[in-house]
Every structure is written in structure tokens, then in C-alpha cells.
N, C-alpha and C positions, 0 to 999 in steps of 0.2 A: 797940887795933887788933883785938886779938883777939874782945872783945865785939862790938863792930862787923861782924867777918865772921860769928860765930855769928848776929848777931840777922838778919843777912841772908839767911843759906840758911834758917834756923829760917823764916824769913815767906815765904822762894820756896818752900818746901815745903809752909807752908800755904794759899796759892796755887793749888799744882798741885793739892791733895787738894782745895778748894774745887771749881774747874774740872772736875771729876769726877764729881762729889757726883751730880749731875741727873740724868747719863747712862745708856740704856737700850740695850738690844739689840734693833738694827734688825732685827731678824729677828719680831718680834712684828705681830701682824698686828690687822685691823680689828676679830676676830671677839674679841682677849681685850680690847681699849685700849675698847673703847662709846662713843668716839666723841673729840671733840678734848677738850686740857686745858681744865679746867675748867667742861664739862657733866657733868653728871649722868646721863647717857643710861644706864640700864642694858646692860651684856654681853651682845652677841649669846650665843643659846644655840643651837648646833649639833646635830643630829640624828644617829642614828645611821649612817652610812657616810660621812659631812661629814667632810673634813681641818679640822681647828683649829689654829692654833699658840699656841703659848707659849713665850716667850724661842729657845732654838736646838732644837727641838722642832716638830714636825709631829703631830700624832695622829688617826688614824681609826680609832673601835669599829666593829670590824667584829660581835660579837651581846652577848647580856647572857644569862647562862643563870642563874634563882635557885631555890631550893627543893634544892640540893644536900646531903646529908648528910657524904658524908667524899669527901676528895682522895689520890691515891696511888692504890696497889696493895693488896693484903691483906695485905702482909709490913712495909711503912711506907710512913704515912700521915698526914693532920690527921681527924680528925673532928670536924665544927661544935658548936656551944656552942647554936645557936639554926639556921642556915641558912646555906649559902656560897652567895654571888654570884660567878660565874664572870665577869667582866668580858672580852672578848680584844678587844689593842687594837695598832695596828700604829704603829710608832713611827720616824721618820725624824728625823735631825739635819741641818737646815738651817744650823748655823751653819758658821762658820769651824775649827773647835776641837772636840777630841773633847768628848763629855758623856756623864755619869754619870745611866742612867737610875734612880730611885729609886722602889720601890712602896713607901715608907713617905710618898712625900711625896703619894700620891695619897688623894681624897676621895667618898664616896659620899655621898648626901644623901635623906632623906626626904623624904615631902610637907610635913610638919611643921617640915621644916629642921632635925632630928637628922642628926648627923653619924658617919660610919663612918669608922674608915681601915682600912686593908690590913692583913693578914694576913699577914705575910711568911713566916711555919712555911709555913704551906698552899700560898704562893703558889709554894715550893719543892719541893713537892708537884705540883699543877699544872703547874708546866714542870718537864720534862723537863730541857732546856736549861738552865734557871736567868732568861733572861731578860727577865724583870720585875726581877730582886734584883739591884744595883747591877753593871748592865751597863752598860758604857763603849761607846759610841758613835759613830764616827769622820762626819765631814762625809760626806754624800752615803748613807750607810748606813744599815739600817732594820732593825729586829727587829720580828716578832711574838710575842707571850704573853700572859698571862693574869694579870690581878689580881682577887685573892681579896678577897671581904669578908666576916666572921661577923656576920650580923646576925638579929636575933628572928624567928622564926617568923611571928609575924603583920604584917612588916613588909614595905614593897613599894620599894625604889628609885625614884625618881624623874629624878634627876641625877649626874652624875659632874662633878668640878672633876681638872682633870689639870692637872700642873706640871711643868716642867722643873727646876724643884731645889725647895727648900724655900722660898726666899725668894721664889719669882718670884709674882705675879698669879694666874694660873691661868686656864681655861678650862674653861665649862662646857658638857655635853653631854647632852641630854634624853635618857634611857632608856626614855621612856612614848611 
């Protein structure tokens, strides 16, 4: 009897994790999903001052500033390796449930399709506040700041891919 109940809850279990498995966060919108499952439609690409969402995430760049040398004050500071991109981007949680804003999971992108990610020294730097660096986010509420990127001198941004955590889709946002 007792096998019996084990193998019972053992398979309603995996069951409910099945039933799961597919499920997304209605909060994502047209501009990150390109269209219904199973077309090929590439990802709308958003411009700069355009709301995007992604998962419980809103995001509007509001500018792009590049060619930066060092972030901070004279006393502490980051100084670039190549050039900081000052990214500032305003950030709303549409979902239910607070979220954890992360600038490690964010993405800059060449014309070439080389890929940057954040700078988080710097981006500490850059805010004041702190938030860009794993700010918690309650429903209805919005930060603005600044995501840092060290990228090569003779290099030009093209795109930004923004995320609401590390696992989710992302959205992308023309900087040209």
C-alpha cells in the first residue's frame, strides 16, 4: 500500500511540474514575443524613448551618451579600459510581484553583432543611488539610472537587449 501511495503523489507531482513547464509571464508584450508561436518573425526593435517590455519589466532609454573616459568623482571612481557608454534607462514593474532589477543581465550590441555587457564597478559609479545594481522593484514603481558599458574606442553601439532577469527573452532597442 505504501508503494502504491508513493508512486501516486511521485506522478501527481510530476504532473503539476509538467503543467508548468510552457508557462510565461502575461506581462510580456508584442514588441519582445515577434509575433505568434511558431513564426519566425523577427523582434520588433524599439527606438529610443519607445516603452518595451520584457517579462514584469517596462523599459524606456531615455539617451545613449558614448566616448566617456572615467565615471565618479576625483576621489572614487571607474576609469574605461577602451570608452564608457552611459546608457540611462527608466524602468517600471508591471508585474504582480516585486523584481530584482539586474545590470549584469543587460546587453549592448555592435553593428557586427559583438556583444558588451555591463559594467557594474562603473555603473556604481554612475548612480549615485545605486539603481541600476540589483534594485528591487515593487509593482507599480519605476527607477531611473544608468547602465555603464567599457567598450573599444573605435567602437559604435548599435543596440541594446534589456531583460528582466537573466533567463528571460529580452528586448531589443536601436541606439542609431
Amino acid at each position: 500500500m505504501r508503494k502504491a501511495t508513493t508512486l501516486a503523489l511521485l506522478a501527481t507531482g510530476l504532473v503539476a511540474l509538467g503543467c508548468g513547464a510552457g508557462s510565461t509571464d502575461d506581462a510580456t508584450s508584442k514588441a519582445d514575443a515577434g509575433g505568434a508561436k511558431g513564426e519566425d518573425k523577427p523582434a520588433k526593435v524599439a527606438k529610443i524613448g519607445q516603452p518595451v517590455r520584457d517579462g514584469k519589466f517596462e523599459f524606456t532609454v531615455k539617451s545613449s551618451k558614448c566616448g566617456v573616459a572615467k565615471v565618479g568623482s576625483s576621489m572614487l571612481g571607474a576609469k574605461a579600459q577602451g570608452q564608457f557608454c552611459l546608457i540611462t534607462v527608466n524602468v517600471k514593474n508591471i508585474g504582480k510581484e516585486a523584481q530584482t532589477l539586474d545590470d549584469s543581465s543587460q546587453k549592448a550590441l555592435a553593428a557586427n553583432g559583438t556583444e558588451y555587457s555591463s559594467d557594474s564597478e562603473a555603473g556604481l559609479y554612475a548612480n549615485k543611488d545605486g539603481s541600476t545594481f540589483f534594485e528591487e522593484i515593487n509593482p507599480g514603481n519605476q527607477v531611473t539610472g544608468v547602465f555603464v558599458f567599457d567598450i573599444p574606442k573605435n567602437v559604435k553601439l548599435t543596440k541594446l537587449e534589456l531583460h528582466d532577469s537573466a533567463f528571460s527573452g529580452g528586448v531589443t532597442v536601436s541606439l542609431a
